[in-house]
Structure formats: structure tokens, C-alpha cells
Backbone as a chain_set.jsonl record, in Angstrom:
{"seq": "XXXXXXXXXXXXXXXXXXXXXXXXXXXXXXXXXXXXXXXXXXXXXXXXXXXXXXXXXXXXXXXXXXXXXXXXXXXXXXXXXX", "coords": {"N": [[227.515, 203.048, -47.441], [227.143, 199.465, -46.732], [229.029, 197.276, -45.791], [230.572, 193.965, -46.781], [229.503, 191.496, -44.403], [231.014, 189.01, -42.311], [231.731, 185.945, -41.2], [233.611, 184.565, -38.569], [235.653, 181.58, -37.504], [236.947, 180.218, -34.602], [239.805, 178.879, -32.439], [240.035, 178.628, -28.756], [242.51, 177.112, -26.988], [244.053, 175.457, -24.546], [246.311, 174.26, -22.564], [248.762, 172.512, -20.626], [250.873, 173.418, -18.428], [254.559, 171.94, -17.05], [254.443, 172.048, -14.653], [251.907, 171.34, -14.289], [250.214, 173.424, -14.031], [247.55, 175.056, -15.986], [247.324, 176.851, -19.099], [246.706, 179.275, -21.9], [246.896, 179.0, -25.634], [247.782, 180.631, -28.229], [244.978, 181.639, -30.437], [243.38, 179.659, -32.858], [242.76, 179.943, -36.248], [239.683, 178.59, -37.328], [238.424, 176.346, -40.037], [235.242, 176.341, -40.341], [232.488, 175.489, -38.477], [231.962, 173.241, -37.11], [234.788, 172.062, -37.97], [235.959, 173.984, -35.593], [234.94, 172.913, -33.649], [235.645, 170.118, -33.304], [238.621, 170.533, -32.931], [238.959, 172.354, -30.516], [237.5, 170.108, -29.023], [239.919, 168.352, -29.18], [242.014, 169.473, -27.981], [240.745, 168.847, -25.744], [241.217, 166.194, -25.123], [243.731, 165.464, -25.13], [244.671, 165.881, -22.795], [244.227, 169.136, -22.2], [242.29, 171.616, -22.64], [239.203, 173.159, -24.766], [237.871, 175.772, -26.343], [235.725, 176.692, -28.603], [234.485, 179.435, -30.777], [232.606, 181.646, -32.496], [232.312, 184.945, -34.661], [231.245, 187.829, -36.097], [230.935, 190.318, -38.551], [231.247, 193.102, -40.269], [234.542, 193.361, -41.667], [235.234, 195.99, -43.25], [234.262, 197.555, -41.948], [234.654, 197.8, -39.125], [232.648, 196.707, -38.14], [231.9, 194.538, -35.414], [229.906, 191.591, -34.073], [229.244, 190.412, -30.803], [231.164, 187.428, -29.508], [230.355, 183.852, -29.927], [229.545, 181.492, -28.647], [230.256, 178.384, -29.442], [230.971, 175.575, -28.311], [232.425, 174.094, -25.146], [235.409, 172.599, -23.951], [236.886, 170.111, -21.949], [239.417, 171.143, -19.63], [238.871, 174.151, -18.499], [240.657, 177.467, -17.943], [239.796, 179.017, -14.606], [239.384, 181.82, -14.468], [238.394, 182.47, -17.732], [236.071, 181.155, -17.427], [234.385, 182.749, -15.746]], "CA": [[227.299, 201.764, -48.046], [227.184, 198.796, -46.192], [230.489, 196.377, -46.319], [230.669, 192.57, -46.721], [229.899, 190.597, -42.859], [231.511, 187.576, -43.014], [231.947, 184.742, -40.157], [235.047, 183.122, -38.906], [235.498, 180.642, -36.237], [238.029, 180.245, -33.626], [239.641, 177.933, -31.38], [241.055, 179.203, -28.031], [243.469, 176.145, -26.809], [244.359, 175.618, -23.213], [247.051, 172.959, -22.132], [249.315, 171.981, -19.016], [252.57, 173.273, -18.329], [255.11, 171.037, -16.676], [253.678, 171.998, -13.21], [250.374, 171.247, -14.259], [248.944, 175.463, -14.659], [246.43, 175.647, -17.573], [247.543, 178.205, -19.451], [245.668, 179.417, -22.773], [247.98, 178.935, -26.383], [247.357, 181.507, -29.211], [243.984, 181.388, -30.251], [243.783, 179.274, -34.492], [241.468, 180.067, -37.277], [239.159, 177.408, -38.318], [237.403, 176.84, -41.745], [234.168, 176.34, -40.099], [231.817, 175.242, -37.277], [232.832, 171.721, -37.227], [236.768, 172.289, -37.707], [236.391, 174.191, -34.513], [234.268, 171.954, -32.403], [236.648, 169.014, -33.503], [239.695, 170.885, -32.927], [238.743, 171.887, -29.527], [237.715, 168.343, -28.392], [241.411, 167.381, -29.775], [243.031, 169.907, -27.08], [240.604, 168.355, -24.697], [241.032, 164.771, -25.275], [245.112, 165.662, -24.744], [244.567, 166.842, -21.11], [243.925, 170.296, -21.56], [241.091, 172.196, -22.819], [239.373, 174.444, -25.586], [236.602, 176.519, -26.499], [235.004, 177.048, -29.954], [233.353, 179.799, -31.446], [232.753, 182.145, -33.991], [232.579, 186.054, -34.636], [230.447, 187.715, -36.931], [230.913, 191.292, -38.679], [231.978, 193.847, -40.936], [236.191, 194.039, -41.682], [235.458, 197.109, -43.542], [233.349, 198.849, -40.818], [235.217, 197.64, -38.134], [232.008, 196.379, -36.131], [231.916, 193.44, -35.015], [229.268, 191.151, -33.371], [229.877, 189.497, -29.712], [231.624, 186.15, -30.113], [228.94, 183.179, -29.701], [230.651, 180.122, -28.306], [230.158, 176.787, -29.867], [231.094, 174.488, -27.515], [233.726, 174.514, -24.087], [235.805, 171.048, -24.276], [237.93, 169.634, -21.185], [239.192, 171.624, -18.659], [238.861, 175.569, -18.958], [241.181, 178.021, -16.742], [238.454, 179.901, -14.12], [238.952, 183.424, -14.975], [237.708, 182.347, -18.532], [234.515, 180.469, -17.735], [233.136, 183.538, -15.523]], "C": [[227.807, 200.676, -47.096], [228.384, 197.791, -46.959], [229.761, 194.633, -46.334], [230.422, 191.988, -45.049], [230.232, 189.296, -43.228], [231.488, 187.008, -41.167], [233.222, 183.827, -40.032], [234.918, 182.675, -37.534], [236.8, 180.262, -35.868], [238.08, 178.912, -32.389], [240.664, 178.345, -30.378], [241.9, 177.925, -27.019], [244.149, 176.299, -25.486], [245.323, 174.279, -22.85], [248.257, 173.591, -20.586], [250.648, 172.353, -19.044], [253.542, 171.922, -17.546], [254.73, 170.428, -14.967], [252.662, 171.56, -13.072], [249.526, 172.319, -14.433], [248.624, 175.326, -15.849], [246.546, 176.773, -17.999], [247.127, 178.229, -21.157], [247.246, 179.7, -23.956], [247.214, 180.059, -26.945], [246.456, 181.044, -30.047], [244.095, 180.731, -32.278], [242.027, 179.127, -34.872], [241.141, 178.446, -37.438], [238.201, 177.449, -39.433], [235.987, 176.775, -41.103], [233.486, 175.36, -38.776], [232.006, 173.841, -36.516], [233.908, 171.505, -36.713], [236.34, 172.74, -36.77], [235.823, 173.363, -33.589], [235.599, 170.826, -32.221], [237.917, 169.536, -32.793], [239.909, 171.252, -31.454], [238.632, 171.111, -28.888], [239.099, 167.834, -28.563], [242.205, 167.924, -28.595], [242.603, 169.349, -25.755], [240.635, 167.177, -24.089], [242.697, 164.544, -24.698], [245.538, 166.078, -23.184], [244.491, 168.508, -20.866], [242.409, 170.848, -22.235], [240.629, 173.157, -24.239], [237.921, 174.913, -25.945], [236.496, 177.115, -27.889], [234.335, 178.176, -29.898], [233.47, 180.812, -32.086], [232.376, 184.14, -33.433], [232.154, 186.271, -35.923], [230.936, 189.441, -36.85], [231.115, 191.725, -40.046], [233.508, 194.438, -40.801], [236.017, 195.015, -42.101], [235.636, 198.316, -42.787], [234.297, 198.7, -39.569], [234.113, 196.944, -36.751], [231.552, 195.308, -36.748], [230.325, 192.681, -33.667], [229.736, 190.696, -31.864], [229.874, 188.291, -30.337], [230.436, 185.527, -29.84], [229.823, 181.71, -29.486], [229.694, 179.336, -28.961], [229.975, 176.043, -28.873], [232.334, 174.965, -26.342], [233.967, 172.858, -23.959], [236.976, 171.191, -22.682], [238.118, 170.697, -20.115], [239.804, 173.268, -19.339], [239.3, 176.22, -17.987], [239.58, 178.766, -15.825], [237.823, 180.968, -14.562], [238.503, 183.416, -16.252], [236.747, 181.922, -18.535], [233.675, 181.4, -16.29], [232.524, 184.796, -16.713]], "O": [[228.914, 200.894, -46.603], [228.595, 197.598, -48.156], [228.642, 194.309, -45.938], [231.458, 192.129, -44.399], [229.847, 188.638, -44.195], [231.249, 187.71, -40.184], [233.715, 182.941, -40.73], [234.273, 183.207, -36.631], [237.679, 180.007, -36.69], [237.214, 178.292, -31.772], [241.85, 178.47, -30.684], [241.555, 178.197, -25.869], [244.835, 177.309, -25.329], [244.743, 173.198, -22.949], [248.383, 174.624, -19.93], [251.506, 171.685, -19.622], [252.971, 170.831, -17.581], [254.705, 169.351, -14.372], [252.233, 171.291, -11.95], [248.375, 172.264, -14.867], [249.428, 175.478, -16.769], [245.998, 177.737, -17.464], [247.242, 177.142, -21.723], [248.285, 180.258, -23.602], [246.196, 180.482, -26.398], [246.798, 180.004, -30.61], [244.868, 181.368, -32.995], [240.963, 178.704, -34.423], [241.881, 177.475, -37.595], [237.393, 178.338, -39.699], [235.382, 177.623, -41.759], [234.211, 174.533, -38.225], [232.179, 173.694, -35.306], [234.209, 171.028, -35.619], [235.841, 171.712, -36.313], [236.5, 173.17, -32.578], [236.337, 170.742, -31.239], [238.28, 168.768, -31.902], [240.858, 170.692, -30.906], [239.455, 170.999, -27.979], [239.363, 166.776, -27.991], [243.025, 167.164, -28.08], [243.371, 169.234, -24.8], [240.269, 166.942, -22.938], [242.944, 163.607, -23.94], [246.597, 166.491, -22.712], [244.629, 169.079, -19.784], [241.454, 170.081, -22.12], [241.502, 173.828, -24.791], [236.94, 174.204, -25.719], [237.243, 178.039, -28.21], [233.478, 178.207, -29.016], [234.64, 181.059, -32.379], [232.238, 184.537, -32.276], [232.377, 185.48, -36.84], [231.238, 189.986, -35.788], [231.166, 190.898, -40.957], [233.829, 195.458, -40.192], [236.728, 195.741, -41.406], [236.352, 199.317, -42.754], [234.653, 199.765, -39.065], [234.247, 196.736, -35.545], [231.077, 195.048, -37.854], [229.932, 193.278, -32.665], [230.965, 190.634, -31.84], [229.141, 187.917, -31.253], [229.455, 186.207, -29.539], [230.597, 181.142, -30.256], [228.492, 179.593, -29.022], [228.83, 175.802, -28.49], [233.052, 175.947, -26.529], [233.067, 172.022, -23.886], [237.681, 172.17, -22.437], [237.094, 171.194, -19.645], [240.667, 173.526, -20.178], [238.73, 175.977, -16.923], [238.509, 178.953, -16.403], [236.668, 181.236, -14.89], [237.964, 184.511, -16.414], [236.119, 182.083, -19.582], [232.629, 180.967, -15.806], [231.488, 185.417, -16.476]]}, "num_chains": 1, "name": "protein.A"}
């Protein structure tokens, strides 16, 4: 029997240490497609950076879709935008 898929959306948050290295915070739920776009632009409007997007599956099953970015806001470390 097939489980519930549900959709949640994510925002992965990138800001400036004291040196200036872009380093990525712990990644925060958002209620929806919006909240994360917004919320991103907010880390990128601050001088660092963030990237929206969402994730699609079954918690029961355990499977999961690939993420599907939204949007990429401000500045993004390298090794994340290959």
C-alpha cells in the first residue's frame, strides 16, 4: 500500500565569517514555496547567500524524490553551485 507523499521546502543559508569564508548554516524548514524564496533573498540581501527548494516523497517508504531548487539568492560557496 502506497504511503502519504508530501512536499516540504527548504532553505540552505550561507553567510560570512569574520574573515570573509562563506560557509553554509543549518539548512530551516519553510511552510511553503514563497517562505523559502523570501527567506533566501533575506540571507542574500545580508551579504551572504541562499538557495531554496523543495523535496518531494514518501516518509513512510523512505523514497524520496531529487530536490528541485527554487531559486539561488546572493553569493553561493563553489563546491555547491557545481
Amino acid at each position: 500500500m502506497a504511503g502519504n507523499r508530501i512536499t516540504y521546502y527548504v532553505v540552505q543559508p550561507f553567510v560570512r565569517d569574520e574573515e570573509g569564508v562563506l560557509y553554509a548554516l543549518e539548512p530551516i524548514e519553510a511552510r511553503d514555496m514563497g517562505s523559502a524564496s523570501r527567506r533566501a533573498r533575506a540571507y542574500a540581501d545580508a551579504g551572504g547567500g541562499g538557495i531554496a527548494f523543495s523535496r518531494s516523497g514518501d516518509p513512510s517508504s523512505g523514497d524520496w524524490d531529487d530536490a528541485v531548487v527554487i531559486g539561488r539568492y546572493g553569493e553561493i560557496p563553489e563546491e555547491v553551485e557545481a
